[in-house]
N, C-alpha and C positions, 0 to 999 in steps of 0.2 A: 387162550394163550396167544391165539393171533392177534388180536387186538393189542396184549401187552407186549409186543413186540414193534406190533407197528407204531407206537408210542414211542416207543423208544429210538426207533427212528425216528422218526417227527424233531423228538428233542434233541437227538444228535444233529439235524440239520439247522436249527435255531442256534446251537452253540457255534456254528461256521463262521455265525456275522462277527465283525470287529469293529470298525466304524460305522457307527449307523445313525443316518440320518435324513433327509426325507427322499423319495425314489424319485429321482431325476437323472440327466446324462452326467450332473457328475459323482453322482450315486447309484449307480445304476441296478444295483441287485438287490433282490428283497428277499425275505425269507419269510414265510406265519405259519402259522402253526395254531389250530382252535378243534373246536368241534362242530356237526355240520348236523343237521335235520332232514329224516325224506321222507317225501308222504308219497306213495304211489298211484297214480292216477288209472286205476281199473277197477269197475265196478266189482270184477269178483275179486278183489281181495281188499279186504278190510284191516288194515295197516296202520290208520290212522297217522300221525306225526311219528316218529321214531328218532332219539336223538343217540349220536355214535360222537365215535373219538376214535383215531385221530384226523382231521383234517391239514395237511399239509401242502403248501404250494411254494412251489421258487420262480422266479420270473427275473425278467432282466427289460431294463428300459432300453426303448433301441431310438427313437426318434419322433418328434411331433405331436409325444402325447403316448404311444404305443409301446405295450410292451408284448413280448413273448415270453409263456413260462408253462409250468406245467405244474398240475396239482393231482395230490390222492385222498381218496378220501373212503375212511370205512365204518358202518354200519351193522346193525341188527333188527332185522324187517320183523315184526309180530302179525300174524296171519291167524287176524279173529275172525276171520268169514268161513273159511274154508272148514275152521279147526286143524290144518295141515303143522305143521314144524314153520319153524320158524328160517327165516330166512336171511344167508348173511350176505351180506352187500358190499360190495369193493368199487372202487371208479376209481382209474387214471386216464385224465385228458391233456391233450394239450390246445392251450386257451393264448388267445389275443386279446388283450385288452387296451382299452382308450379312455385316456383320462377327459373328465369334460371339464373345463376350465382350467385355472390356476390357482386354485384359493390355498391359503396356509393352511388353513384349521383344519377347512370340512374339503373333501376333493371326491366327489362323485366319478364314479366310472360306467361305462357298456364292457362287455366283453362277449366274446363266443369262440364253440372253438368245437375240436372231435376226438374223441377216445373210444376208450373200452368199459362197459360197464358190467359186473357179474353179478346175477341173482342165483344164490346155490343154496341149496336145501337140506339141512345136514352135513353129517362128513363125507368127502366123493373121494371115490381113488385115486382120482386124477391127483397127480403133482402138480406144487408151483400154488401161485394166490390166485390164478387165471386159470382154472380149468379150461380146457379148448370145447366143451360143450356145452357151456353154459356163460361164454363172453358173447357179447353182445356189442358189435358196433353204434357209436351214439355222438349224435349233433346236439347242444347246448348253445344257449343262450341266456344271461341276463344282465343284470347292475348291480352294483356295488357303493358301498361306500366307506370312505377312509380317514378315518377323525384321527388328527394330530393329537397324543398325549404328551409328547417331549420333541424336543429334536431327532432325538434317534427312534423311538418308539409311537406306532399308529395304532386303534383298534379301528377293526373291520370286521363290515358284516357286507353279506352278498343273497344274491337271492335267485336263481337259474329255473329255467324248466330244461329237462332232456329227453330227448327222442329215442328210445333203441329201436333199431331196426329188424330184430330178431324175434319171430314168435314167444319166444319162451323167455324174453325178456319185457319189461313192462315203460312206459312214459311214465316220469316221475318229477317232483321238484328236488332240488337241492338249496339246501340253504345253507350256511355259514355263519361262525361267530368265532373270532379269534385276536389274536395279536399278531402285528406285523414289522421287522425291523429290514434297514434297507444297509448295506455297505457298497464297498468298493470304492470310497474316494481318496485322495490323498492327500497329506497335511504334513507337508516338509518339518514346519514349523512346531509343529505338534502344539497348537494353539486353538484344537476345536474347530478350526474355521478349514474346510475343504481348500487345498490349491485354487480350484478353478474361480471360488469365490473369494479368497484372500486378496487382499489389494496391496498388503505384505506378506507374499510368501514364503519369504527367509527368511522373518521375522517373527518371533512371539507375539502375537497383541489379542486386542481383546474382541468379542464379538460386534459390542455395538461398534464400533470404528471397523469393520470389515476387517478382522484379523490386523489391524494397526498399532503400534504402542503409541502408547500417550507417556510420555516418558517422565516430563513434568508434573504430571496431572492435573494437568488445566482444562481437562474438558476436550481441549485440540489432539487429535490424532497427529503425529508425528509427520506427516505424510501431505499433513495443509499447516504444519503450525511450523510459521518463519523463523521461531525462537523456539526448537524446540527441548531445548532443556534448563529453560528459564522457563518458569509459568509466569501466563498474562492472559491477555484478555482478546475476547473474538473478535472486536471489533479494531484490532493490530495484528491478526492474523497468529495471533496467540505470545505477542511480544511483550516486556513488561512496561507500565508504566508506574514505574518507581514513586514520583512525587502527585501521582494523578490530576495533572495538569492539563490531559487529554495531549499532549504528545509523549510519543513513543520513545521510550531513556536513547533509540536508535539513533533520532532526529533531535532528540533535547539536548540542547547545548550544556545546559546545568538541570541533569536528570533526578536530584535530590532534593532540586528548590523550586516550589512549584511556579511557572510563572505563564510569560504570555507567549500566546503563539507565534507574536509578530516579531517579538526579540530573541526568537526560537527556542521558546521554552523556560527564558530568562525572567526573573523579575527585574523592578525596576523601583523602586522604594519612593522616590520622588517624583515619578510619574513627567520624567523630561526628556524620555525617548530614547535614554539608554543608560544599556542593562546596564544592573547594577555591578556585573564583572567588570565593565569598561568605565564604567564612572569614578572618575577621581574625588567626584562629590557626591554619592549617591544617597545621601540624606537632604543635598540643596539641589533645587531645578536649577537647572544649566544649560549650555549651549551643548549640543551636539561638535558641532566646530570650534572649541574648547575643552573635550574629552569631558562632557556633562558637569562642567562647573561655570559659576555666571562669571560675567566678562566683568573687569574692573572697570570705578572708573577714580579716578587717583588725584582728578580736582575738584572732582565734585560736583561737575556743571551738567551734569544729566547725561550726557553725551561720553558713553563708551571708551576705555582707552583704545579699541581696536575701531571705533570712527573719527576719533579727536584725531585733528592735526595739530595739536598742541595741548599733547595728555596732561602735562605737568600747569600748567595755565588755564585757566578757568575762563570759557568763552562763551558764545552763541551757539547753538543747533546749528541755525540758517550759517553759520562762517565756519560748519565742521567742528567746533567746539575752541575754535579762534577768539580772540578777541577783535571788536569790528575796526577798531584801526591800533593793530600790533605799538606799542608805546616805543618800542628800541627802533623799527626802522621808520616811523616819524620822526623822532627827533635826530636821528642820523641825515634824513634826506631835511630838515631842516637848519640842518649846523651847515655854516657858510663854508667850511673846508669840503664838505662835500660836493666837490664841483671838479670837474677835470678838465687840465687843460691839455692843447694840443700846441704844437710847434705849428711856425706858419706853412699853409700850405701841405700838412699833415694830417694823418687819421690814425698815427700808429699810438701805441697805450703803452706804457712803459713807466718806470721806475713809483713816483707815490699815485700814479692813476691805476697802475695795477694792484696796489694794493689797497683804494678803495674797489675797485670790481669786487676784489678776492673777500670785501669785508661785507658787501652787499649780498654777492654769493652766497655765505653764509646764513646770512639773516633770512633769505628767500626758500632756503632749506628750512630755517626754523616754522617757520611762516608758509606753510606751502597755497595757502590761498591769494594770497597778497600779489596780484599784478601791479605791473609799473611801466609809465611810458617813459622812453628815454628821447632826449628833446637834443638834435644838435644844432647849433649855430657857428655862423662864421662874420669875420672883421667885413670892410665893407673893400677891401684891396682884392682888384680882379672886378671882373664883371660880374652881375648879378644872376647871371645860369649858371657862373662858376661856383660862384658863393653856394647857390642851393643845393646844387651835387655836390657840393665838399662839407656841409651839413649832413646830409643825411648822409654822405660814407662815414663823417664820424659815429653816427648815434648807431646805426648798423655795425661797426668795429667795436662797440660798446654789447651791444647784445651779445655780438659772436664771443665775446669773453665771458659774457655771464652764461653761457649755453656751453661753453667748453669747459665752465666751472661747476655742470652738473645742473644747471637748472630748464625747466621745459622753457623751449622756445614760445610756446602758444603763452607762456606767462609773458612776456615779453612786446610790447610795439614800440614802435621808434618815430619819430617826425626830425624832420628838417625846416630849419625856418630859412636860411641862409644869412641874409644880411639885414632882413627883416627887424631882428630884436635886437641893436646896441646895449652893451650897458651905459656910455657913453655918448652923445651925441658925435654924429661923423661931418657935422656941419660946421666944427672949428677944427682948427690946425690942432690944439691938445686934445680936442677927443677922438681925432682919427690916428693921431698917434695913440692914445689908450687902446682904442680895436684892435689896430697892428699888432702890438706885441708879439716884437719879432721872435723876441728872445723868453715867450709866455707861451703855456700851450692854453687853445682856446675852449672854453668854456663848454659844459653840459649838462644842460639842464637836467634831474628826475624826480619825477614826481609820483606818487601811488596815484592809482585809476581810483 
């Protein structure tokens, strides 16, 4: 009847546990419950092995490895030496135990500790499960071991020798065989995964991710994945790549079209350096510096409309896509009206000499390569230092109108000859009246370089 009682306790303290899972500080209580073996170590009594039920122990993990608990354990001794009665056996101790290592699976322990052990022989009068004449103070020692079956659940066995220090009680083994479950931790999340080792505690997730949701299901835990409710791939931190181009739809400019890395994820269809979004031509290579389409060239002479200085005319490379002597301002600086004269003693331009400047002007715009020297002369009246400064002030008032008419000066040089070039001889009376021309402006020469 004792025995089925103490059973019954036993299983009432097994049913305590709630979460149970392996005995650590953040599990700290364990519970088992098995049955136990004693062989008594006295030659006069012949006992052999004896196996009992229930064996019962609670313990709590306190630090380092250690725990503190206390266990019971009862028995029925067979006494074939003596031929005496048989002997019924109780032990409650309290035990320190120390785990040796860390392993998951297998996790070996020492323990030792001191109690009360009773050998009693028959029924006694005494009250209680400890009769006071037949307890027995007793030192133990041995090891244990603790095989993971689940998360919550270990089986263990143990193996003790114990000491009593009481005549009438005897040195004995004790052994063990049982099931072990550990609680006390706590799981906000009610996701299995203990608080202390949750890495989302407020969170539902799954064990392999440390209590994390993977929300996408990409494999990334919530908690490293940068995307995490779009699935994608580890190597983007769990982001997607939509067109699998190896960039990230983050960083892809056209996340749908797979392209290069260098046009940020763009293709480029012609292969002219830009993408095919920006390309007005993305089936024809092109210039970059024409929005990826090729540069015209509109006469045909090799030479680009955007390097010809004379796109609509057909010229040379070497003269910019010119021709090498433009046909309009040769025959213009050919035709004899083109000459301008000056008032005697004058450098100013005015009325038909400003409108050839205005017409050469023109032409040297059209023609932007086309240099020209501009040549002045003067009659042989006055002396001849006057003469050659009053030359070259005209051929100089001749530039300064073609440079105010928009053309570069650097196109531009001037000479003075003075009295040097007649058209005329100054050596008769009618050809130094011809130079004079008082009432003529005088003459200037130009010519293309």
């Amino acid at each position: 009847m004792k025995k089925t009682l103490n059973f019954s306790f036993a299983f009432a303290l097994l049913l305590t546990g709630t979460i149970l899972t392996a005995q650590t500080e953040e599990n700290p209580w364990a519970v088992s419950v098995g049955a136990n073996l004693v062989s008594i170590q006295d030659d006069a009594v012949d006992s052999g092995t004896n196996f009992g039920v229930p064996y019962v122990s609670l313990s709590r993990y306190i630090k380092g490895g250690f725990s503190l608990g206390v266990q019971y354990a009862s028995n029925n001794i067979k006494d074939g030496a003596t031929g005496g009665g048989d002997l019924d056996y109780y032990s409650l101790d309290g035990v320190v135990k120390y785990n040796l290592g860390n392993g998951e699976k297998v996790l070996p322990y020492l323990f030792g500790g001191y109690g009360f052990t009773n050998f009693s022989e028959g029924e006694t009068s005494s009250d209680g499960a400890f009769p006071s004449t037949e307890v027995s103070r007793t030192v133990l020692g041995g090891a244990g071991l603790n095989i993971s079956l689940s998360d919550n659940l270990n089986a263990n066995v143990s193996a003790s020798y114990r000491s009593s220090s009481e005549n009438y009680a005897y040195n004995h083994l004790q052994h063990t065989v049982g099931i072990s479950y550990v609680f006390g931790a706590n799981d906000a999340d009610k996701d299995g995964v203990s608080d202390q080792k949750d890495v989302c505690p407020d969170v539902p997730g799954l064990k392999e991710f440390d209590g994390c949701p993977d929300t996408d299901g990409d494999g990334i835990p919530d908690n490293k994945d940068a995307c995490p409710e779009e699935a994608g791939k580890a190597e983007f931190n769990g982001c997607p790549d939509t067109d699998d181009d190896g960039i990230p739809d983050a960083e892809d400019a056209c996340p749908e079209e797979a392209g290069l890395a260098e046009l940020n994820g763009c293709p480029d269809s012609d292969a002219d350096g830009v993408a095919d979004k920006d390309d007005k031509c993305p089936n024809e290579a092109g210039a970059m510096e024409n929005d990826g389409c090729p540069w015209a060239d509109s006469d045909n002479d090799g030479v680009l409309d955007k390097d010809d200085a004379c796109p609509d005319e057909a010229g040379d490379a070497d003269n910019n896509g010119c021709p090498a002597d433009p046909k309009e301002i040769m025959d213009m600086l050919a035709d004899e009206n083109s000459v301008i004269y000056f008032k005697v003693d004058s450098a100013d331009i005015s009325g038909d000499a400003a409108s050839l400047v205005n017409t050469l002007s023109e032409l040297m715009k059209k023609y932007p390569n086309v240099e020209v020297v501009v040549n002045g002369h003067a009659s042989s009246d006055g002396s001849r230092a006057y003469n050659q400064k009053l030359s070259e002030k005209r051929a100089n008032a001749v530039k300064a109108a073609l440079v105010a008419g928009g053309i570069d000066g650097t196109r531009i040089s001037t000479q003075g000859f003075g009295e040097d070039q007649p058209v005329q001889s100054n050596k008769t009376l009618k050809g130094r009246e011809a130079n004079r021309r008082v009432n003529f402006e005088r003459k200037v020469e130009i010519t293309v370089k």
